[in-house]
N, C-alpha and C positions, 0 to 999 in steps of 0.2 A: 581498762584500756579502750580508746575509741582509735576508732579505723574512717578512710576516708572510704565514702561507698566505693568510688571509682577505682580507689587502690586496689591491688590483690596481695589479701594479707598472706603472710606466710602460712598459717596454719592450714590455708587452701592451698597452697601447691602439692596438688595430690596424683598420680596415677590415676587415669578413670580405670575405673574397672564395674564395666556394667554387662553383666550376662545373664542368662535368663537359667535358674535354679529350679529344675522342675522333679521332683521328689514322686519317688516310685510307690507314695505312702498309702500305706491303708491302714497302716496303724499310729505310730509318732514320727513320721515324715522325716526321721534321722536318713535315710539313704539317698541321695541325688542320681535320679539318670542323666543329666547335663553339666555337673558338678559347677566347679566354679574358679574362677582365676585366681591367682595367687597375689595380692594386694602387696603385702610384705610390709615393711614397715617403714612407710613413708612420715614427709611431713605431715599425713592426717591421719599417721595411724597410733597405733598404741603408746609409740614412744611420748607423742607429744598432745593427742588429741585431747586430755584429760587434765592437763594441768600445763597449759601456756600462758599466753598472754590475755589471752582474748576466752579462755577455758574456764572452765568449773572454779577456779580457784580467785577467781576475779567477779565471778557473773554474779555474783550475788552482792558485791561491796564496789562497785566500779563510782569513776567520779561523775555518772550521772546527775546521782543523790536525789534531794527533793528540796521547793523549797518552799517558802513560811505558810504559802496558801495553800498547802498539804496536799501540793499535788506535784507530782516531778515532771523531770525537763521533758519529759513528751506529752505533758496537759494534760495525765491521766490522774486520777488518785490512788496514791502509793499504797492503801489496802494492806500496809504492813510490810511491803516488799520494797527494795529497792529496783529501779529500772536495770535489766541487764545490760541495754544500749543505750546508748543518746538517739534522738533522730539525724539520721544523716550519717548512721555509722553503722557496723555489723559487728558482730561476735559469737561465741558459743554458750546458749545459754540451757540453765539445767531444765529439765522435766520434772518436776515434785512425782513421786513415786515410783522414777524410771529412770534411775541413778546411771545407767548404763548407754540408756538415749538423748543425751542433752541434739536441741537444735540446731542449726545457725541460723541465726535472723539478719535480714536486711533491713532495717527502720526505714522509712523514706523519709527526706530533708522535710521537717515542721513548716506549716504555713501558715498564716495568719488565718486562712479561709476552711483550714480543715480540723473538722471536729470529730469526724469519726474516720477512720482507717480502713480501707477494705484488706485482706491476707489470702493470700495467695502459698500453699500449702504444697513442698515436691515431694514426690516420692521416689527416691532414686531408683534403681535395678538391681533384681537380685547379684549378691557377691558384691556389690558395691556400697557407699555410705554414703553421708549427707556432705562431705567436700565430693566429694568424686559425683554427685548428681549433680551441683553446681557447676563443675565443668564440663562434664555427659552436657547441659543445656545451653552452654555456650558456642557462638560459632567458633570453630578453631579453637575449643578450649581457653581462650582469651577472656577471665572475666571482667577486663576492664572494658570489654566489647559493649556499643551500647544496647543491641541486642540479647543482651544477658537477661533470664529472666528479672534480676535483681536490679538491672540498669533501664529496664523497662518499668519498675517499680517504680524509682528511685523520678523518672519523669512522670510517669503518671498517677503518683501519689498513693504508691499500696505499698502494702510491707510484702518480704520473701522469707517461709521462714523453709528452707532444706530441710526433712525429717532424718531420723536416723530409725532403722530396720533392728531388728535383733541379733545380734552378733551370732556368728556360726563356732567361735571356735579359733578361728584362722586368721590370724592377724586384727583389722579391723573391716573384715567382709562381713555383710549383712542381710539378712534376708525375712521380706518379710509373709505375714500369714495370708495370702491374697485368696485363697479355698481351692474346691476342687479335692481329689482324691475318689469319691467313687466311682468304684469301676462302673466303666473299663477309664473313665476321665483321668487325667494327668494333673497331679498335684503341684499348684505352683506354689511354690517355697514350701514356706512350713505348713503341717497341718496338724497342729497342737492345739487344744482347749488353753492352754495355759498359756498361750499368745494371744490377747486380746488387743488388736489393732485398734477397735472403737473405743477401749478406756484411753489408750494410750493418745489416741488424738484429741478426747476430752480432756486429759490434761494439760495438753497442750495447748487448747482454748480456752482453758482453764485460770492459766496462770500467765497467758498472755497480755490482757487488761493492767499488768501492773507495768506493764513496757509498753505499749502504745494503746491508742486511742481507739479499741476494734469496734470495728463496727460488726455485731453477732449477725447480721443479715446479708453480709456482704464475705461470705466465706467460701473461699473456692480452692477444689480440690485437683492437681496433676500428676501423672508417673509417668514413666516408659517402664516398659516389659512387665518383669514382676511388681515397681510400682504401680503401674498403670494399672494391673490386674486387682492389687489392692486400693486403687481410687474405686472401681467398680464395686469393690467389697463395702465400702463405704459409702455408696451411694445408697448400696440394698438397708445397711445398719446402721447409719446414721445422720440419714437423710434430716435429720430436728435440729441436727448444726452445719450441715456441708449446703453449699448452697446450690454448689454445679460443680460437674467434674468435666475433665478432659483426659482419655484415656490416651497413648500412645503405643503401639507396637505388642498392642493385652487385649484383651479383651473380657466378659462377664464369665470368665472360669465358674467364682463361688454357686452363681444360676445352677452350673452342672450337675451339681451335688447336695444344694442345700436352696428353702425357699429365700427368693428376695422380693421382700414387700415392703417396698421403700414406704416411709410415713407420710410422703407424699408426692405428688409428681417432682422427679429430678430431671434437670439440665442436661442434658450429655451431649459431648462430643465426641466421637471418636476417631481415632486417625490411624488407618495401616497401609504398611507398605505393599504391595504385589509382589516386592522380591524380599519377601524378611523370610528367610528360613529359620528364626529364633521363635514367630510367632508365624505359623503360615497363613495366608490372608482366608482361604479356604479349610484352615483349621486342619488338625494332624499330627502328627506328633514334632517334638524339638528337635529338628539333625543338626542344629549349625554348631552343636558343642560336643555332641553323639550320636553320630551315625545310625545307632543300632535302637535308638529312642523307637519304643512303639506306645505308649498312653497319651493319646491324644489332647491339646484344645480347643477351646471353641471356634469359629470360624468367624471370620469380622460380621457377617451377614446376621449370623446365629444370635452374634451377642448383639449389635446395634438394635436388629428387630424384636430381641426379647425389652429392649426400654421401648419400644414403641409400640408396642402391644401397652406395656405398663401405664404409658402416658397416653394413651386411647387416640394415637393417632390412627390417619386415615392412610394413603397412598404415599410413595414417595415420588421422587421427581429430579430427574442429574442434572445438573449442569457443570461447566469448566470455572474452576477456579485458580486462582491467579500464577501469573506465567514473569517471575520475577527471573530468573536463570535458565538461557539454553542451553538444559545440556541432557536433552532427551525426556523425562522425567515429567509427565506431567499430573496432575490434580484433577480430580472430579468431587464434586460437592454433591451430596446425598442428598437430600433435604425430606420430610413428613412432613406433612400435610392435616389441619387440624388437630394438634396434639395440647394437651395440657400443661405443656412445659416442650423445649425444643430437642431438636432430640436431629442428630446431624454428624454423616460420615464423612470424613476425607478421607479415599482412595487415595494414594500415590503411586501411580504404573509405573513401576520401575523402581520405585522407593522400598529403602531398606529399614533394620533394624536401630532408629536412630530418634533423635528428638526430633523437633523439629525444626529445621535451621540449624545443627546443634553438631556436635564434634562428630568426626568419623572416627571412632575411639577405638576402632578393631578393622582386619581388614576388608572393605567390598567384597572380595571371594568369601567372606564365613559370614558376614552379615547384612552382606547388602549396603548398595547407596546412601549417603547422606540427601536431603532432598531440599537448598534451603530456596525451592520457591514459596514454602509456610516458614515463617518466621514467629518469635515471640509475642510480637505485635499482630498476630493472627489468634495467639491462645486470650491476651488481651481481648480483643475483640467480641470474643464467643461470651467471655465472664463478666465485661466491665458495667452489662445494664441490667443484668441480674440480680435478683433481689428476694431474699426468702422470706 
């Protein structure tokens, strides 16, 4: 089935449900101190996620096809696969070895001028999944907005592909292994050997080349909360295919507890709010889902200056960044000084536990303001000249 990018397919009308899953684990990280919302069984949940239109049962025979010059309709070589998507269309397509995480991709519209593809990689929120972080990144949940990450793509020539977390159990909530857990540190999601984030993103690098035209140098990685914690995880493990990440509402947890020695200097951004009580900007434990949370995490300062130690930078340096909505809320840009790769915090005074520019999907009183003077075309910005 192809879909028009602009349209919002059915299989995405989803409930957000993004919360932050922080696991009291010092052993297999089954217990949650902040638990998680109850997703239920929507359009994107179990009932339908796995065998619809645009689902598992199409992704691999879709009328993309291939043709005679053995390569298919997105100018790639078909390597034995057929394309999941067309360009200029989205769907859900499978993971090889991770029958339980297929993606959704957004192809951007084919151009005569474009031969390789940059990918632009989300990581939804703990409790939530890969429809529900596509509308978590939407303003107003609207993802025909052109501000959607995917409608940002879709003009400036990148694909989007929404990840999917490891299911909990609980409808179609997900969560994934972002590290953390030694004491006294506070475990974000899960903390299991047997959850390996970096294979899982490998194959989905993997198996990407047979749907568009990627460019392996042009790979960038983003979350809020517990995704964003697990973009950090990934910066540390798999720095040889991620190119730059952009953290949101998280911060370098896995640092806490275990070494990160990225393969070489990474990109970062980071971005937190001053009023997220989901991640506190000063680090501490999760109240906005439990009160009685005492395992702390890292503190935006903590985590940003551990990449810039990494990337041998020198001083940093504030300035005001941009002032697109009055409505109190303003932006400070961090910036390091002689560094090896850039390495750059957004402050948001006032700013909550949200994307950026991006739905206010729970209320202000439990998780803090939406902030959209940072918009998608701001996470653009930070990834588009990056190149590994």
């Amino acid at each position: 089935m192809r879909t028009n990018l602009r349209s919002t397919p059915t299989w995405l009308s989803s409930l957000v449900i993004i919360c932050m899953c922080v696991s009291a684990c010092l052993g297999n990280g089954d217990q949650s101190d902040a638990g998680a919302l109850d997703a239920g069984s929507n359009d994107a949940g179990s009932n339908d996620a796995g065998s619809n239109d645009a689902g598992t049962n199409d992704a691999g025979a879709n009328d993309a096809g291939t043709n005679d010059a053995g390569t298919n309709d997105a100018g790639v070589p078909d390597g034995g696969r057929l394309p999941c998507v067309a360009p200029g269309t989205s769907g859900e397509c499978p993971v090889p070895g991770f029958p339980q995480r297929p993606m959704i991709l957004y192809s951007p519209p084919r151009t005569a001028t474009a031969t390789s593809v940059p990918l632009v990689l989300i990581f939804h929120g703990g409790g939530g999944n890969a429809a529900a972080g596509a509308l978590t990144a939407c303003p107003n949940g609207d993802l025909s907005h052109p501000l959607c990450v995917h409608n940002v793509g879709a003009r400036e020539g990148f694909a989007t592909a929404y990840l999917n977390a490891t299911l909990t159990g609980t409808g179609q909530q997900r969560i994934w292994n972002a590290g953390g857990g030694m004491p006294p540190w506070a475990c974000v999601g899960y903390c299991r050997a047997d959850i390996d984030e970096a294979a899982y993103v490998r194959a989905v690098l993997d198996v990407l080349p047979s749907t568009i035209a990627l460019d392996p140098t042009r790979v960038y990685a983003a979350g809020l909360s517990n995704g964003g914690a697990v973009a950090h995880r990934l910066g540390c493990e798999l720095a040889d295919r991620i190119t730059a990440i952009v953290s949101i509402g998280a911060g370098n947890q896995f640092a806490t507890s275990a070494p990160c020695i990225p393969s070489r200097p990474l990109p970062v951004l980071q971005i937190n709010g001053t009023a997220d009580g989901c991640w506190p900007f000063d680090g501490g434990p999760i109240t906005c889902l439990n009160p009685n949370a005492t395992a702390p995490v890292i503190s935006a300062f903590a985590s940003i200056g551990g990449w810039a130690a990494r990337n041998g930078c020198g001083q940093s340096t504030s300035s005001s960044g941009p002032e697109r909505v009055n409505d109190g809320i303003t932006v400070d840009v961090i910036t390091w000084s002689g560094c090896l790769a850039p390495v750059v915090l957004y402050r948001a005074n006032g700013g909550g536990h949200t994307w950026l520019g991006g739905r206010q999907y729970l209320p202000v009183a439990q998780i803090g303001p939406s902030y959209p003077d940072l918009t998608n075309d701001d996470l653009w910005t930070f990834f588009k000249d990056l190149r590994r």
